[in-house]
C-alpha positions in Angstrom: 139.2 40.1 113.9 137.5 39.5 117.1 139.1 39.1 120.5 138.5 35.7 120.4 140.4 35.2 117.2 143.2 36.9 118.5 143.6 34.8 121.6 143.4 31.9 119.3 146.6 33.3 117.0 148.5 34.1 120.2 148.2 30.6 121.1 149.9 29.3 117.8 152.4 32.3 117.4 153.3 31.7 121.4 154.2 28.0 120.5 156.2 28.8 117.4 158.3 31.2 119.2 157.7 34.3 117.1 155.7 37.5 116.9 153.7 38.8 114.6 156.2 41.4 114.3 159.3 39.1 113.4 157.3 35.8 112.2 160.2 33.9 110.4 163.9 34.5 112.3 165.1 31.9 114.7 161.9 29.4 114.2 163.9 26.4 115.3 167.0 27.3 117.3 167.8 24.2 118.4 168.3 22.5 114.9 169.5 25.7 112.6 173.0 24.3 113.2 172.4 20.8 112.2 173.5 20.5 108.2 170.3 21.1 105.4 171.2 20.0 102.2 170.8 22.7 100.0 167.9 21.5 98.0 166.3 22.0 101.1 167.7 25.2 102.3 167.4 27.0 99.8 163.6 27.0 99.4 163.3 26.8 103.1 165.0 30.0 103.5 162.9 31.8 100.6 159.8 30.6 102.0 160.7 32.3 105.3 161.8 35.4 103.0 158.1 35.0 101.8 157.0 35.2 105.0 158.6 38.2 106.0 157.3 40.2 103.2 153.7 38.9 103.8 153.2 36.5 101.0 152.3 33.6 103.7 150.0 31.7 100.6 153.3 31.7 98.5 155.6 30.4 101.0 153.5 27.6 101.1 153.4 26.5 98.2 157.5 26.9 98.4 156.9 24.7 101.0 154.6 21.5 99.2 157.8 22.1 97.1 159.6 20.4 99.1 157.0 17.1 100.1 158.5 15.6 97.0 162.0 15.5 97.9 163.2 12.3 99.0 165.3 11.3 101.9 164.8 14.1 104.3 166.3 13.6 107.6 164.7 14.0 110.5 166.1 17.6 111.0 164.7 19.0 107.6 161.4 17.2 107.6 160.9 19.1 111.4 162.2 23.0 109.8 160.0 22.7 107.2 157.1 21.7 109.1 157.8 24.3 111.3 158.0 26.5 108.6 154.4 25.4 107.0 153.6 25.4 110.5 153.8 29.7 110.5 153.2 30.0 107.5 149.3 28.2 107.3 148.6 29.7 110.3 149.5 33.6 109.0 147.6 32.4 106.1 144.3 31.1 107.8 144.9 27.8 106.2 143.7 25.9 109.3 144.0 22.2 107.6 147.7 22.5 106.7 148.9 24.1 110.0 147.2 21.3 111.9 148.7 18.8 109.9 151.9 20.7 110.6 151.3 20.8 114.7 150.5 17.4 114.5 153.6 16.1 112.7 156.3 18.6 115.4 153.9 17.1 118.5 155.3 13.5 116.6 158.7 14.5 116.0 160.3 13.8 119.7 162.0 16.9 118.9 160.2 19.7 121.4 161.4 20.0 125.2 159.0 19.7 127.2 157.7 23.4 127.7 157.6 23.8 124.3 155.7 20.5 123.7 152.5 22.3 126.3 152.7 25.1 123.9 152.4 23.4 120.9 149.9 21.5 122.2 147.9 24.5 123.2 148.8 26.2 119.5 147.5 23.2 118.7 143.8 23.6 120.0 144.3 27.3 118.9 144.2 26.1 115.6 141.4 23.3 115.6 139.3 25.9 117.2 139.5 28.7 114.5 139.4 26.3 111.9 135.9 24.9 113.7 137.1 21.5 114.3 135.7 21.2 117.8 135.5 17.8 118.2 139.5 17.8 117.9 139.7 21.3 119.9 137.7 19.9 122.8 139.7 16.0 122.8 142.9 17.8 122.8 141.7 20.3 125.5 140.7 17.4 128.0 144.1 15.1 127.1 145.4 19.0 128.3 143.4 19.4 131.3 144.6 15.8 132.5 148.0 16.4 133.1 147.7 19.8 134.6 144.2 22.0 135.3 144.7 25.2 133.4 141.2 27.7 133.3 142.1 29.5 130.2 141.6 26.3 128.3 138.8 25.1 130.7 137.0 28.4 129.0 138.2 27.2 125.8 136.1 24.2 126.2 132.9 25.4 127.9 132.8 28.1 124.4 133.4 24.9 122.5 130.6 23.0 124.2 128.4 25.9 124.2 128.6 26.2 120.3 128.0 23.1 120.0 124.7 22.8 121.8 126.0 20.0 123.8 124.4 21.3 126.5 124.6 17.7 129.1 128.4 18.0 128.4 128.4 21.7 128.9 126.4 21.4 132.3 128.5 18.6 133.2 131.6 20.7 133.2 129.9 23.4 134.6 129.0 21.8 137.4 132.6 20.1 138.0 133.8 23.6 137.8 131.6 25.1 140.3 132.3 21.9 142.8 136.0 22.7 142.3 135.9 26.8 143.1 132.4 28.2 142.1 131.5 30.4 138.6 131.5 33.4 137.6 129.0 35.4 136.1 129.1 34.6 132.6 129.5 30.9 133.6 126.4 30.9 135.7 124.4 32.9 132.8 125.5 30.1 130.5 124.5 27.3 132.9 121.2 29.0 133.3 120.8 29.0 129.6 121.6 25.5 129.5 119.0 24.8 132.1 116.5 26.7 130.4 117.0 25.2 127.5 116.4 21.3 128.8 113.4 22.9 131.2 115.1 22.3 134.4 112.9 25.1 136.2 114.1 24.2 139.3 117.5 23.6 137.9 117.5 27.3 136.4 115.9 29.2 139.6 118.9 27.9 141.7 121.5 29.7 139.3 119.7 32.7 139.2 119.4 32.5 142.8 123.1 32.4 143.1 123.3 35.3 140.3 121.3 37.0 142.5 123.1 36.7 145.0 126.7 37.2 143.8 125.9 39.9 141.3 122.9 41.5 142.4 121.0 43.3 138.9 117.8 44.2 138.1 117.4 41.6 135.4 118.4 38.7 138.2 116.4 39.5 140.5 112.9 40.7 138.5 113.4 37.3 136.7 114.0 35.5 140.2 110.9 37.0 141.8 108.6 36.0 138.6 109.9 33.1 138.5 108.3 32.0 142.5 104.8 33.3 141.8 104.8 31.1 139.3 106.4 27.7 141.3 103.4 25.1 142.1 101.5 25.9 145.7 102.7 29.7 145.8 100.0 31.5 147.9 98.5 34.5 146.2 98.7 36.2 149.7 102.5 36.7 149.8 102.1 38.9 146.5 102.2 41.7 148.9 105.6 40.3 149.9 107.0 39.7 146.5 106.5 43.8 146.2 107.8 44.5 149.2 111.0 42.5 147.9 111.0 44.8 144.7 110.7 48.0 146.7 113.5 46.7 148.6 115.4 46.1 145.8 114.3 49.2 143.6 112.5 47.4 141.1 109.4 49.2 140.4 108.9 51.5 137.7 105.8 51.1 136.6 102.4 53.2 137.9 100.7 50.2 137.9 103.2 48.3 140.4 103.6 50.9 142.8 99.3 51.0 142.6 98.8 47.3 143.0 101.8 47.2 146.4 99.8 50.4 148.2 96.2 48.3 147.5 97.8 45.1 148.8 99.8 46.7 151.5 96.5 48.6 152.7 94.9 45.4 152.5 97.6 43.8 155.0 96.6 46.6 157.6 100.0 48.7 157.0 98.4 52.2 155.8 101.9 53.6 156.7 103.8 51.4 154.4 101.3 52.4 151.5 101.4 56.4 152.3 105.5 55.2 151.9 105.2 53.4 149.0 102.7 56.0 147.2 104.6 58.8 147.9 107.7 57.0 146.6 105.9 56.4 143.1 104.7 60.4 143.1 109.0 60.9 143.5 109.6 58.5 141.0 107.1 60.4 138.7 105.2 57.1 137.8 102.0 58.6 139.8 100.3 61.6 139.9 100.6 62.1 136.3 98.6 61.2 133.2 94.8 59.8 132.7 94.9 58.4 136.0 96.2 61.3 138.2 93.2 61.3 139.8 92.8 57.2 140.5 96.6 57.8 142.4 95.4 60.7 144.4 92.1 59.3 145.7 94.3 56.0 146.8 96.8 58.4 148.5 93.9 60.5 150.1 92.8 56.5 151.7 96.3 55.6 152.7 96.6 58.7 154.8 92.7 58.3 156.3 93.5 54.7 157.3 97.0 55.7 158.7 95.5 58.3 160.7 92.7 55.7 161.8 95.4 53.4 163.0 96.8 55.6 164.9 93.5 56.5 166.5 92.4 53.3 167.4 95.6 51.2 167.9 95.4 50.3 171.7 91.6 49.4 171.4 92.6 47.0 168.3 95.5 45.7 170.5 93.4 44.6 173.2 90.0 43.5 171.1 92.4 41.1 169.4 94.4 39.9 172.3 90.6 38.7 174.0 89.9 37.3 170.5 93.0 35.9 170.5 93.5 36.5 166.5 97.5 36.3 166.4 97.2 36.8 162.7 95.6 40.5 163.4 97.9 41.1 166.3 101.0 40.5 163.7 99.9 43.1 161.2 98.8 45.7 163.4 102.3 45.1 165.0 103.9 45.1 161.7 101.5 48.1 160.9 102.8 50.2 163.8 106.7 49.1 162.8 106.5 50.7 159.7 104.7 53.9 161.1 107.9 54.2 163.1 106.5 52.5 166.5 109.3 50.1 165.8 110.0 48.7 169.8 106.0 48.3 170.5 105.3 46.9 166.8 108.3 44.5 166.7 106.7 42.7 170.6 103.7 42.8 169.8 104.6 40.6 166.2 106.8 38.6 168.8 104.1 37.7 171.3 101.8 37.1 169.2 104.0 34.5 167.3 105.2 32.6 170.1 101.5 32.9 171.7 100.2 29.8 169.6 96.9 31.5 168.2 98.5 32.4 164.5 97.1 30.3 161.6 99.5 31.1 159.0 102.8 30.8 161.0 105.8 30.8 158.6 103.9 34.0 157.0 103.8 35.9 160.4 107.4 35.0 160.7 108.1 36.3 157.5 106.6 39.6 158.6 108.6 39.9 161.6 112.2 39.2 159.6 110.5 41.5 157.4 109.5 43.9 159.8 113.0 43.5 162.0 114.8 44.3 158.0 112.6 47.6 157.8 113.6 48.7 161.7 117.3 48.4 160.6 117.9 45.7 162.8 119.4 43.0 159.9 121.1 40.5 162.0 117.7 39.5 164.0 116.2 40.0 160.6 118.4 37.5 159.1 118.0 35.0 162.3 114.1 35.5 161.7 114.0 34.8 158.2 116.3 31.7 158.9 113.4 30.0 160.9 110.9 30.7 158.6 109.6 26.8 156.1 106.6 25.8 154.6 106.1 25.1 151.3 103.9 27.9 149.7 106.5 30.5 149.1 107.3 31.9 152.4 110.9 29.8 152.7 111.6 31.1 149.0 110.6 34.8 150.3 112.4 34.6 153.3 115.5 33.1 151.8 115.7 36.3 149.4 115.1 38.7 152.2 118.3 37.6 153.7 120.1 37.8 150.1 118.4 41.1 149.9 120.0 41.6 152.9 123.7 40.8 152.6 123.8 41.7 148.8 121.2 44.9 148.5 121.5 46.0 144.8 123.2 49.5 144.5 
């Protein structure tokens, strides 16, 4: 029997009063002193008897016995339901111990703690007998007189089995206004989402999955996900890798070669010789039919790195008379990540603020970028802050700084 199961017979064993262990003795203390006639007592007590030694199917039927005696008071007619109540439950018989809960929640005769759990038995019992519809209007008569998150789960399973998912979100929502979600709750509203085609809907709760439980699986579905968002520039691909790197998501030979092409491309030689020489660690380069491909790109991250070194200060000041801020920003961000980190970081600064950089929210990305990659994270985060537009940058930046507080372990 599954866990699930189990939690559901706790519920109706808890509002009986009994264990599992001793299912029949003192079912209804309150009333065992009242008088029983004994055409009642009698198969009353040998259907608890029945109980005891496991025959639960033939302690009902000692029970429906007893429907066709006439003029019970209101005394017997509440111990025998009782009785059926344990009984149908032991038994799996899900129709008669409903029937049973039903007619003790009508009897007046529960206090008023024992009337909650009964009521909670109650849902116990539509819900393993698949009565949802009954499990889920009790839960929410339930949930008005007093919040309760067990039975809050209880109803978001329901829903979720149900596939109705506009109810489902709808309380998923409600729940997360009222104290946020966990994991598994934000998984099921993102599967809810994904299932009506919300994408931006679904990209928000992996965001915050992201976020609050930084994985693999969150975060290379997250970073698919914004190529693919309408008016993402194919020029911040370099910056989605850098995100992965960051985040230890490549694997592949071919990821690690397409980040040092791109990153070479971007005028940081010293960021590709990094990321090569992480993919030779890694063993996804420098091995198999293209060994040689992964050397020869290695051999041109070096000879570029060792040219920008060389030639650094004249590409400095040809670019300052051109005035291309664009170039000034990635030779800075170049010379950051060849460990020039004080020089790189103003230059990427003065060129910024200098007014002659086209793509502005991408140079600022570079600098929170280049500000993360220096160690400096709070004017990293301050950086990344500043940084709009509407072609991917604001997404990047805004998962630089969840990169940031929540790096992946």
């Amino acid at each position: 029997m599954s866990k699930f199961r189990l939690a559901h017979l706790g519920l109706v064993m808890a509002a009986l009063g009994f264990t599992a262990a001793a299912p029949v003795v003192g079912l209804a203390p309150a009333y065992a002193a009242e008088t029983v006639r004994p055409e009642i007592g009698k198969p009353l007590q040998e259907a608890q008897q029945l109980m005891k030694a496991g025959k639960n199917k033939d302690a009902l039927a000692k029970l429906h016995s007893l429907d066709s005696v006439s003029g019970k008071t209101p005394n017997e007619t509440y111990l025998i339901e009782r009785t059926r109540a344990a009984a149908a439950s032991a038994a799996g018989d899900y129709d008669q111990a409903a029937k049973a809960f039903e007619a003790l929640l009508a009897s007046g005769k529960l206090s008023a703690t024992e009337r909650a759990q009964f009521s909670e038995g109650l849902i116990g019992i539509y819900m393993r007998g698949g009565d949802l519809n009954k499990a889920n209007a009790a839960i929410e008569k339930q949930l008005k007189e007093k919040d309760d998150p067990k039975l809050r789960a209880y109803l978001l399973q329901n829903y979720y089995k149900q596939g109705n998912w506009s109810a489902l979100e709808t309380e998923l929502k409600s729940a997360e206004k009222r104290g946020g979600l966990n994991e598994d709750q934000l998984g099921m509203l993102a599967n809810v989402q994904l299932k009506k085609n919300d994408k931006a809907g679904y990209v928000n709760t992996i965001e915050k999955l992201a976020a609050s439980y930084p994985k693999a699986r969150y975060w290379d579905d997250l970073l698919n996900r914004v190529q693919g968002k309408p008016g993402f520039s194919g020029r911040l691909l370099v910056d989605v890798y850098r995100l992965k790197l960051a985040n230890n998501l490549m694997k592949k030979p071919s990821e690690f070669m397409e980040m040092g092409q791109l990153v070479l491309q971007a005028k940081a030689p010293a960021e590709a010789v990094k990321v090569i020489d992480k993919g030779y660690k890694a063993g996804a380069l420098g091995q198999g039919p293209d060994a040689a491909r992964h050397q020869r790109l290695k051999d041109l991250a070096a000879k570029t790195l060792a040219e920008q070194n060389k030639n650094a200060a004249t590409d400095e000041a040809e670019f300052k008379k051109q005035k291309d801020g664009d170039a000034l920003v990635a030779l800075g961000y170049g010379l950051v990540q060849a460990g020039q980190v004080d020089k790189g970081l103003k230059m990427m600064d003065e060129a910024i603020k200098s007014g002659t950089v086209k793509n502005i929210e991408d140079a600022k990305l570079h600098l929170g970028e280049a500000y993360a990659v220096a160690g400096k994270k709070q004017q990293a985060i301050n950086t990344l802050k500043g940084v709009d537009g509407k072609e991917g940058a604001a997404d990047l930046a805004r998962y630089w700084i969840m990169a940031i507080n929540h790096p992946m372990s």
